[in-house]
KEKE-3310 file (N, C-alpha, C; in steps of 0.2 Angstrom, whole numbers, plus 5000, padded with zeros to 4 digits):
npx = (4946:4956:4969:4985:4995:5003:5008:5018:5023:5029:5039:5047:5048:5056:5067:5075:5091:5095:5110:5114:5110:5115:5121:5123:5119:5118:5104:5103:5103:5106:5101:5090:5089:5093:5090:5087:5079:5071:5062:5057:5052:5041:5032:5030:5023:5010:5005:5002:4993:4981:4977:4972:4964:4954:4953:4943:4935:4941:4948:4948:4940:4944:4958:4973:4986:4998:4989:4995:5007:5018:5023:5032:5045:5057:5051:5050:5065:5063:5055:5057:5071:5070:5059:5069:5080:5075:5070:5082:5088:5079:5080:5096:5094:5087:5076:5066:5055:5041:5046:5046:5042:5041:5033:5038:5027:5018:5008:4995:4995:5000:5012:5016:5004:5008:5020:5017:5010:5021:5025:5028:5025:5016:5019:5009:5014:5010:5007:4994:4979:4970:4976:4978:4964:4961:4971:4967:4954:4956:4965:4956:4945:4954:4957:4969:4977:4991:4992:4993:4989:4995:4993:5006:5012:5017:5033:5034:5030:5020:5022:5030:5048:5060:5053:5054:5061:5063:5065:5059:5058:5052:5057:5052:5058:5068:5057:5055:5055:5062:5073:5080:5074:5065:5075:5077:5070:5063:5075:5072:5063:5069:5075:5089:5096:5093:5088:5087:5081:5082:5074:5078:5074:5086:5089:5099:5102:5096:5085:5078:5073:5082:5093:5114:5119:5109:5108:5122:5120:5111:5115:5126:5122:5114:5124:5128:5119:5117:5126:5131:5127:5129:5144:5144:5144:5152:5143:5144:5142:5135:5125:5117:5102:5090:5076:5071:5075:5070:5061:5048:5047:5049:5036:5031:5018:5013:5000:4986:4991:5006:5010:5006:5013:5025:5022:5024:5035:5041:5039:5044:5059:5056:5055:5069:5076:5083:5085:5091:5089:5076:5065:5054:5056:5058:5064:5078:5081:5088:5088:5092:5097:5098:5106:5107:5112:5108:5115:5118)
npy = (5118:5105:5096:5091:5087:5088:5098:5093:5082:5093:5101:5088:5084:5097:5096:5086:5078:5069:5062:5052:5059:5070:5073:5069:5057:5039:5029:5023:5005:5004:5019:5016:5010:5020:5027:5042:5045:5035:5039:5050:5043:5037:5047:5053:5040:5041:5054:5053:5042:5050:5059:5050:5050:5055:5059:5054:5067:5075:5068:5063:5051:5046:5048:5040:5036:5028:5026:5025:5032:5032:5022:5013:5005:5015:5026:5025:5031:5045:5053:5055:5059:5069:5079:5079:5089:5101:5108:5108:5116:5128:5131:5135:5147:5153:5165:5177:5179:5171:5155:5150:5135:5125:5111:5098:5089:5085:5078:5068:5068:5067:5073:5089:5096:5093:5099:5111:5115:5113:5127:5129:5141:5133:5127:5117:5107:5099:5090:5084:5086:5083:5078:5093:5099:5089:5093:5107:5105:5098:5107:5117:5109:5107:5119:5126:5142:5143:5137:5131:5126:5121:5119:5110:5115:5106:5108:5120:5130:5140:5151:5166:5170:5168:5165:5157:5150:5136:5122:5106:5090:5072:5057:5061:5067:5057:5052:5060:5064:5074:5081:5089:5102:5105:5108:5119:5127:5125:5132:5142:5146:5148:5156:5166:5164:5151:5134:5118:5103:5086:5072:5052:5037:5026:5015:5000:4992:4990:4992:5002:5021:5030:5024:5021:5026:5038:5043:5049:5057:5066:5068:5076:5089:5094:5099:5109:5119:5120:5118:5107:5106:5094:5082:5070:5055:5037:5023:5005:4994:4982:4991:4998:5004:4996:4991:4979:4974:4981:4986:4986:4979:4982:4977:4969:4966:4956:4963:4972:4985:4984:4981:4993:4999:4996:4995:5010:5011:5006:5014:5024:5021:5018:5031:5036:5028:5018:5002:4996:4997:4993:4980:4966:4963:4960:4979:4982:4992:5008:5021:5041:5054:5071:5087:5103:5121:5133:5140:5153)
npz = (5016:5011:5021:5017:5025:5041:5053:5061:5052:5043:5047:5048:5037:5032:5040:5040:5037:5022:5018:5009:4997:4994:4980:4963:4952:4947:4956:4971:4978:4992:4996:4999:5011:5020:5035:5037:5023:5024:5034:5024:5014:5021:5027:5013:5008:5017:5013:5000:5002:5010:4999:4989:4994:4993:4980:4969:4968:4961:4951:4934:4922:4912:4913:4912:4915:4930:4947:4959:4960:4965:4972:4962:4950:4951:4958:4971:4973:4965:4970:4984:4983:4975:4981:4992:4985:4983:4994:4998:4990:4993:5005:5002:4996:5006:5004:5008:4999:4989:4983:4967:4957:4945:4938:4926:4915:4924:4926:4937:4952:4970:4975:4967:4976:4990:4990:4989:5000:5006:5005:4993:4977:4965:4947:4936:4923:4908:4892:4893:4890:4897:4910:4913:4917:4926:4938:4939:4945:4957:4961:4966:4974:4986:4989:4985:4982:4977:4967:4950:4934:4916:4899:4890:4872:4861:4859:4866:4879:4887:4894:4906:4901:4912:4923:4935:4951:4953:4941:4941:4935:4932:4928:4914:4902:4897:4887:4878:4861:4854:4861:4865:4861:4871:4883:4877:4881:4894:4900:4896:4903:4917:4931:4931:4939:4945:4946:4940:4940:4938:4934:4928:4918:4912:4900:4899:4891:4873:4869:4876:4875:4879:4879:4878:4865:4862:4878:4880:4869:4874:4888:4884:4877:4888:4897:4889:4893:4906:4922:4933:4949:4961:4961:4953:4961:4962:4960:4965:4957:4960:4968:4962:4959:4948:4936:4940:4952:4961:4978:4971:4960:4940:4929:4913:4906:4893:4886:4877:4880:4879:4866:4859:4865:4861:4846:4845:4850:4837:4825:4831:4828:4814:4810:4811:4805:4810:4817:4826:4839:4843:4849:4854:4869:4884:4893:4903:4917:4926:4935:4936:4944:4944:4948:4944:4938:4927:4912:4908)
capx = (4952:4958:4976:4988:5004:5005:5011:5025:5027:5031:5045:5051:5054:5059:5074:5079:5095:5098:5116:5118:5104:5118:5125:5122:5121:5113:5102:5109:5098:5108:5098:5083:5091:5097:5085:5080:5075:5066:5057:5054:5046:5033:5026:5027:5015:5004:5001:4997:4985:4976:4977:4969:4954:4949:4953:4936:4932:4944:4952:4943:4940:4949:4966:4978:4993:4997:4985:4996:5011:5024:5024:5035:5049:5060:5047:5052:5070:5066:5051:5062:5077:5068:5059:5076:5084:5069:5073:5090:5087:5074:5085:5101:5091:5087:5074:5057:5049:5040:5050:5041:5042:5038:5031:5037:5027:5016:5002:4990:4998:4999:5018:5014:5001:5015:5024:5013:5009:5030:5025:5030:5019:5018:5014:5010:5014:5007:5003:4987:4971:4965:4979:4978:4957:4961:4974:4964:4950:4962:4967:4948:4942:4958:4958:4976:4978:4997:4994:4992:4988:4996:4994:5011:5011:5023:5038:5032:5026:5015:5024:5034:5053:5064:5049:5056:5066:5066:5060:5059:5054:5051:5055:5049:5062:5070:5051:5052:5062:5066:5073:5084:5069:5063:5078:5080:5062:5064:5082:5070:5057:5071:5080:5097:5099:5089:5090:5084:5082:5080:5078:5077:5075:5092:5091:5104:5099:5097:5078:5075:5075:5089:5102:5119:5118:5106:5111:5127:5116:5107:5121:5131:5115:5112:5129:5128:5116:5116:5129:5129:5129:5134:5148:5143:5146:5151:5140:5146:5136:5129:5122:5114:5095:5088:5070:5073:5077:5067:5054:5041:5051:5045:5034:5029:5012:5010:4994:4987:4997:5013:5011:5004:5021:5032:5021:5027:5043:5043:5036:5049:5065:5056:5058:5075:5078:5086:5080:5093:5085:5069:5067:5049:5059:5058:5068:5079:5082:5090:5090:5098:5094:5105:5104:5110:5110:5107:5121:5114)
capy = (5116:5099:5095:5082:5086:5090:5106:5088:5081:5097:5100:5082:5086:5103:5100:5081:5079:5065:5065:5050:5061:5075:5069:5068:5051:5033:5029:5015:5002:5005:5023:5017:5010:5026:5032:5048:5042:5029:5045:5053:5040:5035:5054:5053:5035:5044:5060:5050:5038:5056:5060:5047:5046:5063:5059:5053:5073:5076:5064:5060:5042:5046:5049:5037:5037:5027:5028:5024:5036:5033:5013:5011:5006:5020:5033:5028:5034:5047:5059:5059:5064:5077:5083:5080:5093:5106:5107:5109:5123:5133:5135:5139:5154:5159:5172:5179:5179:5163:5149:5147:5132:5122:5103:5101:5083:5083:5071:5070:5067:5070:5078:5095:5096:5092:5104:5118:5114:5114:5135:5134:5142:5127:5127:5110:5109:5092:5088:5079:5090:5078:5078:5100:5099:5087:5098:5114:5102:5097:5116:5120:5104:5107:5126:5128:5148:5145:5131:5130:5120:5123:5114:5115:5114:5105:5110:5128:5132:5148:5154:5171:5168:5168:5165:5151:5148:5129:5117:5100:5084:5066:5053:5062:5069:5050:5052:5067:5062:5079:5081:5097:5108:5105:5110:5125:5129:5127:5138:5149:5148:5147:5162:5166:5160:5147:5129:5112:5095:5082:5062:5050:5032:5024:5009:4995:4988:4993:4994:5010:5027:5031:5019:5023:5032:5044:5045:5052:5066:5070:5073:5080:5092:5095:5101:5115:5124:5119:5115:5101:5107:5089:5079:5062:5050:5031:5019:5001:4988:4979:4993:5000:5002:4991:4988:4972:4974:4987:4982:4987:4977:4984:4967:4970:4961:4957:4963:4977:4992:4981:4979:4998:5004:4994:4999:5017:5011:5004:5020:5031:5017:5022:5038:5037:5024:5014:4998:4992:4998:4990:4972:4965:4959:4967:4981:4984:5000:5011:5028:5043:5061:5077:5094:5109:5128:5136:5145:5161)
capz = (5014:5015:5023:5015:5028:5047:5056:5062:5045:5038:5052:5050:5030:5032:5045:5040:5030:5018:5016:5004:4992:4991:4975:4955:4948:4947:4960:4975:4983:5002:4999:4999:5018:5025:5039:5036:5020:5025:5035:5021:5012:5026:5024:5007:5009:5022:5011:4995:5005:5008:4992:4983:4998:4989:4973:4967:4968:4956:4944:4930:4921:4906:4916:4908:4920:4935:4949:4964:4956:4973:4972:4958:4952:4951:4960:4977:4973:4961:4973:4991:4979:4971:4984:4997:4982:4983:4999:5000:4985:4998:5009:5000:4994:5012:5003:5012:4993:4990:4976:4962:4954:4939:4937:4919:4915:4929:4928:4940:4958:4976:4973:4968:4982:4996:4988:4990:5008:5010:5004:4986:4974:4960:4940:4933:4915:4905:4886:4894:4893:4906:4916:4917:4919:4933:4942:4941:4950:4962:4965:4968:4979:4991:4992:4985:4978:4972:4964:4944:4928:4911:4893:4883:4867:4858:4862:4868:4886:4887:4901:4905:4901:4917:4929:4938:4955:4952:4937:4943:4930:4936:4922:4908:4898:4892:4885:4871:4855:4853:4869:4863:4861:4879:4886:4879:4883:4903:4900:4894:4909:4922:4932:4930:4946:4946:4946:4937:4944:4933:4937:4920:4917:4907:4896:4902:4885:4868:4869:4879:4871:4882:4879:4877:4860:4865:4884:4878:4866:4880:4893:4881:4877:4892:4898:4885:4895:4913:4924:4939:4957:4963:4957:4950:4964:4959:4964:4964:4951:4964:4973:4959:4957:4943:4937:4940:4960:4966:4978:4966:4950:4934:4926:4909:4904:4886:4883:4873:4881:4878:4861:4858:4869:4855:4840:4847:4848:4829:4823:4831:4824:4806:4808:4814:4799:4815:4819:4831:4846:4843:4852:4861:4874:4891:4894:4908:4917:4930:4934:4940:4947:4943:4951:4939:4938:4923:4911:4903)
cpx = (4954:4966:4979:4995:4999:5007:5020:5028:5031:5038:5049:5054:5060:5067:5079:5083:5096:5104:5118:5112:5110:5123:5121:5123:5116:5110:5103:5103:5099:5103:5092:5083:5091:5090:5083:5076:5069:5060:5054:5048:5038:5028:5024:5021:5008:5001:4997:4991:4979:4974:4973:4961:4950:4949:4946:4932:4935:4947:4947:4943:4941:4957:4968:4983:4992:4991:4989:5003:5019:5027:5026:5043:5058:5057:5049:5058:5068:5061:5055:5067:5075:5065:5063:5079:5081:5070:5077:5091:5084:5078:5092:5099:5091:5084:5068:5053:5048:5045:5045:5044:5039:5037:5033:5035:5025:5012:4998:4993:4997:5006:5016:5009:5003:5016:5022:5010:5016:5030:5027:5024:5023:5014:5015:5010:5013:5004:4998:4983:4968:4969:4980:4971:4958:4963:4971:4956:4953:4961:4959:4947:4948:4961:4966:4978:4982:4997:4990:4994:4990:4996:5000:5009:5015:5028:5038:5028:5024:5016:5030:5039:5056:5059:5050:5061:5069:5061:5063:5055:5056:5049:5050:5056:5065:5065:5051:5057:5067:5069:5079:5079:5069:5068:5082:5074:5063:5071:5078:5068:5062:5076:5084:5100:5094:5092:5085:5086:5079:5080:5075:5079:5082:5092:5097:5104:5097:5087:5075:5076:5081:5093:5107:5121:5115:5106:5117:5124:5115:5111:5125:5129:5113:5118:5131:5126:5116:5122:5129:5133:5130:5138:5143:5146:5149:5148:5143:5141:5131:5124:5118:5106:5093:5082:5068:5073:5075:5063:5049:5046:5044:5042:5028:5022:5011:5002:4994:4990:5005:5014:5008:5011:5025:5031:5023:5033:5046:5043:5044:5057:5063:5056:5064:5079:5082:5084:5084:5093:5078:5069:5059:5050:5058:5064:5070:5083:5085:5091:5091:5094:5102:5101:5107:5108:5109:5113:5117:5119)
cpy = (5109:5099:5089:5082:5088:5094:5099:5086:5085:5100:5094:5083:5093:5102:5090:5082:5071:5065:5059:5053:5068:5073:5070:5061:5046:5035:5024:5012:5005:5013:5021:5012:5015:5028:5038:5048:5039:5033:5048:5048:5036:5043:5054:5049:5038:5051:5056:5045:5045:5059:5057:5045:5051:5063:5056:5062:5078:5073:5063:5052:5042:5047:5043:5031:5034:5031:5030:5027:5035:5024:5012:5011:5011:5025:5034:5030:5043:5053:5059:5062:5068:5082:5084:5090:5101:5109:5112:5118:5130:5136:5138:5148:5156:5165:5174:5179:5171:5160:5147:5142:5128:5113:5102:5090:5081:5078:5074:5066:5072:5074:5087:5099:5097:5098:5113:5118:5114:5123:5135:5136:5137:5128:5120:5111:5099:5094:5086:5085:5088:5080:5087:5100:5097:5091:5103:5111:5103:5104:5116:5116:5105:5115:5127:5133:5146:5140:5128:5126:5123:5118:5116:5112:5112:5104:5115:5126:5138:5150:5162:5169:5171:5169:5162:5150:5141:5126:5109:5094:5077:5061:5057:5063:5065:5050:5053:5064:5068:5083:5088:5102:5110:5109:5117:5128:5128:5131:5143:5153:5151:5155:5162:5163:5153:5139:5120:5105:5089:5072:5059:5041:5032:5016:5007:4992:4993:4994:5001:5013:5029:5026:5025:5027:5040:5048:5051:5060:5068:5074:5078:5088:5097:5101:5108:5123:5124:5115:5112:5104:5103:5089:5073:5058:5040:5027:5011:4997:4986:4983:4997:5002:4999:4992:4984:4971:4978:4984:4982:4982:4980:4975:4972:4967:4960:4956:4967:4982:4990:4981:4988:5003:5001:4996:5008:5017:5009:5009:5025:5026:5019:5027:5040:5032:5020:5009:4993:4995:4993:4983:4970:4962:4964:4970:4981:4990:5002:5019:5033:5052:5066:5083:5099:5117:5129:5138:5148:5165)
cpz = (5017:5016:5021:5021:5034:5048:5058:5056:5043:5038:5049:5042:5030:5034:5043:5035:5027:5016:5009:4996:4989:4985:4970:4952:4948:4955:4966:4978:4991:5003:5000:5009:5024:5030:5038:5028:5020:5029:5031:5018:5016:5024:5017:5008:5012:5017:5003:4996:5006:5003:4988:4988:4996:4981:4967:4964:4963:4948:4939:4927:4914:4909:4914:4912:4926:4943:4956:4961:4960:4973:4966:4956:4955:4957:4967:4978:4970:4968:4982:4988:4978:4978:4991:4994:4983:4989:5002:4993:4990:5001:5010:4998:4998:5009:5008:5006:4994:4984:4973:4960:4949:4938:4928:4919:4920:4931:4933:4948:4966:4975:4972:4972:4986:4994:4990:4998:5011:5010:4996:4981:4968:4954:4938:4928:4912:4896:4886:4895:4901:4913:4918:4920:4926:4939:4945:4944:4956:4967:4968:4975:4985:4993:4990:4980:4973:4969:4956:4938:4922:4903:4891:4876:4860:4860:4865:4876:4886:4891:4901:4903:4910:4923:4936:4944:4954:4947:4939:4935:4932:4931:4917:4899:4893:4886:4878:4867:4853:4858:4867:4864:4866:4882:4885:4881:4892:4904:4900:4900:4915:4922:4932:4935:4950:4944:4945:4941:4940:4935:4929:4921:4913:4908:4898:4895:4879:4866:4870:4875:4872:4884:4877:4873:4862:4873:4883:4873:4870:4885:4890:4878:4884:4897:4893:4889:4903:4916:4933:4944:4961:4958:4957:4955:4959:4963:4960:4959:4956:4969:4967:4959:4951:4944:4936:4949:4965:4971:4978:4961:4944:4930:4921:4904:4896:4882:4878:4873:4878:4869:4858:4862:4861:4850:4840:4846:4841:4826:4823:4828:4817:4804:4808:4810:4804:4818:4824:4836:4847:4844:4854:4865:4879:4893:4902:4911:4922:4930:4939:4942:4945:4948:4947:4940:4929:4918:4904:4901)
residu = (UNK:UNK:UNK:UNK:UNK:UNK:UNK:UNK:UNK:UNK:UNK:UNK:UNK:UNK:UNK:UNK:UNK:UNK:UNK:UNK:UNK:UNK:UNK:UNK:UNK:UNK:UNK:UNK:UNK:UNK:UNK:UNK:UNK:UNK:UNK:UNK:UNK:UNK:UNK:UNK:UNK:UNK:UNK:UNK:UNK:UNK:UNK:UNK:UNK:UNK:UNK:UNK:UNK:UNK:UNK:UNK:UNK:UNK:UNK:UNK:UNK:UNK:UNK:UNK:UNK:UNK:UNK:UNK:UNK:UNK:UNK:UNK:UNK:UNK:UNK:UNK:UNK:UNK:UNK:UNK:UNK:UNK:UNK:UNK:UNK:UNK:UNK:UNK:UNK:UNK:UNK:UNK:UNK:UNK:UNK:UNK:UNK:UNK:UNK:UNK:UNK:UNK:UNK:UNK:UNK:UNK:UNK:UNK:UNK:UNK:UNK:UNK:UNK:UNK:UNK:UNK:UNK:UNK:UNK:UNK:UNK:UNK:UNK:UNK:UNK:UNK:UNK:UNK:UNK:UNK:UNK:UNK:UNK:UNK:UNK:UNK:UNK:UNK:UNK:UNK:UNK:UNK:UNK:UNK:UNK:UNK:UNK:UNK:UNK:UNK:UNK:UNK:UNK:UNK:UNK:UNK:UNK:UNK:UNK:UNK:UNK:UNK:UNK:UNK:UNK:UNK:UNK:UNK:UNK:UNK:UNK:UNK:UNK:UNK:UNK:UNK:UNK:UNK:UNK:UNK:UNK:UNK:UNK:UNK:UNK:UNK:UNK:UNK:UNK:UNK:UNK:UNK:UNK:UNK:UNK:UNK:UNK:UNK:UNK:UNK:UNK:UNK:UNK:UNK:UNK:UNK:UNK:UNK:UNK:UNK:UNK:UNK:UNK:UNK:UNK:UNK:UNK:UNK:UNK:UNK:UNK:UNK:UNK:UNK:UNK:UNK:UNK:UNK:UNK:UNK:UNK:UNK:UNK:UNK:UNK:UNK:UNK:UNK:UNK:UNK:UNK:UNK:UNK:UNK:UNK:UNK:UNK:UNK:UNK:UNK:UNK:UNK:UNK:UNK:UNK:UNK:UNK:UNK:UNK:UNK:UNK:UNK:UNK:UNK:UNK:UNK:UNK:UNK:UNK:UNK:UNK:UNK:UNK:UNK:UNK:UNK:UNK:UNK:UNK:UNK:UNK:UNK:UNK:UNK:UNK:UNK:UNK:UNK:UNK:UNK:UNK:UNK:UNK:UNK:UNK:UNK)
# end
C-alpha cells in the first residue's frame, strides 16, 4: 500500500480552520492569502506530487484531461474549498459510521485518493470509460478497499437512491446542457440529511455556457431542491478571482482543441437556435463554491 498523506498532514487538515472558506459565493484572491489556506495547499502540492510519481501504474495514454489537475486556474480555489467543506461536514455529523461520498465528474486525480486517506469511503462517478478503468487501477496499485469507480450513463447513475452523506462536484456541472436532469439525479443519490457541494466556473462574458442567462436557470433550479448552508458573502470586484488573475491565468491557444471546444460551442447555439453566445474570442471567468443540504 502506497501512502499519499502523513499521520502530520492528516492532523494539520483535520484540525485547521479556514475561516474566510466559511461562506457560499464567488471566490476572492485575499483567500488564496490566508495562512491556513496557504497550509492546505502545500499538502495538497505534496500529495499530487506523490500521486503522479505513481501514476505511470495506472493512468492510461488515452486519458484526455489535465495531467497536473491542482495548477490551475480555478482549482487552487476550488480543491482546499471543497475539501475545507468536507471537513467541516465530517465533523458536524460527529458520527462513528464512516461518510460516504460521491465524486460526481471525477476524472482521474489525486483528490479522491486524499480523500479516502482522510477515512471517507469514496465513489467516482465519470462519463469517461477511461477515466473509471483508470480509477479502479488506481484503487488496485495503492491498495484503497473504500474506494470505487462508476460509469453514468447519460443522465442516470446506477447507484442506490439515498446512499450518500456528501456529493461533492468540481467544475463540472456549468458543463452538462441539461443540467436539470443531474440535479435531480444526485437528489436522488443524496440522504435526507445529507449534503451537496458544488464549485462552477461563471462566464463574465457572453461566451461561457454559464453566463448570466443560464446562471440564473441554474440557481434558480437549483434552489428548488437544495438549500444553502452558508449565506452568500460579498466579495468586492477587485478581490474577485478572475481567469485572467489567477497565478495559473487561464491562456487559451488557438490550436486544434480551441477550435474543436467552439465547434462544440456552435453545435450546442444550433440546437439552442441561440447564436448570441457564440464568439471565438477568449472567454473570461470566475468561479464560486456553495454548500447546500438537500430538500426532500
Amino acid at each position: 500500500m502506497k501512502d499519499l498523506l502523513t499521520d502530520e498532514e492528516i492532523a494539520l487538515l483535520s484540525n485547521e480552520k479556514i475561516s474566510c472558506f466559511s461562506r457560499s459565493g464567488l471566490a476572492a484572491l485575499s483567500d488564496l492569502s490566508n495562512p491556513s489556506y496557504i497550509k492546505f495547499f502545500s499538502i495538497l502540492e505534496s500529495v499530487q506530487d506523490r500521486f503522479l510519481k505513481f501514476q505511470n501504474n495506472f493512468r492510461s495514454k488515452d486519458y484526455k484531461w489535465a495531467i497536473d489537475a491542482l495548477h490551475w486556474w480555478s482549482r487552487i480555489w476550488e480543491y482546499p474549498y471543497v475539501l475545507f467543506q468536507l471537513l467541516e461536514v465530517k465533523n458536524r455529523k460527529s458520527q462513528h459510521n464512516e461518510i460516504k461520498i460521491l465524486d460526481f465528474g471525477s476524472g482521474v486525480t489525486f483528490f479522491p485518493l486524499l480523500l479516502h486517506e482522510m477515512g471517507f469511503e469514496v465513489t467516482c462517478v465519470d462519463n469517461d470509460l477511461t477515466c473509471v478503468n483508470d480509477i479502479k487501477k488506481a484503487k488496485d496499485f495503492f491498495n484503497f478497499p473504500r474506494l470505487y469507480s462508476v460509469l453514468s450513463e447519460e443522465s442516470k447513475i446506477p447507484l442506490e437512491s439515498n446512499s450518500y452523506d456528501i456529493i461533492y462536484s468540481i467544475s463540472v456541472i456549468e458543463h452538462i446542457l441539461h443540467f436539470e436532469e443531474i440535479l435531480c439525479e444526485l437528489q436522488r443519490l443524496l440522504k435526507d440529511d445529507g449534503y451537496i457541494i458544488l464549485t462552477f466556473d461563471i462566464g463574465v462574458d457572453k461566451m461561457s455556457q454559464l453566463n448570466i442567462e443560464n446562471f440564473l436557470k441554474f440557481i434558480t433550479e437549483l434552489k428548488t431542491k437544495f438549500q444553502l448552508v452558508y449565506p452568500e458573502n460579498t466579495i468586492h470586484p477587485l478581490d474577485v478571482l478572475y481567469s485572467s488573475n489567477s497565478r495559473f491565468p487561464l491562456r487559451i491557444e488557438r490550436d486544434l482543441r480551441f477550435y474543436l471546444y467552439h465547434l462544440k460551442l456552435f453545435i450546442r447555439s444550433l440546437l439552442q437556435r441561440n447564436f448570441s453566445n457564440f464568439s471565438l474570442r477568449k472567454t473570461k471567468l470566475t468561479v464560486a463554491g456553495l454548500v447546500l443540504k438537500s430538500i426532500k
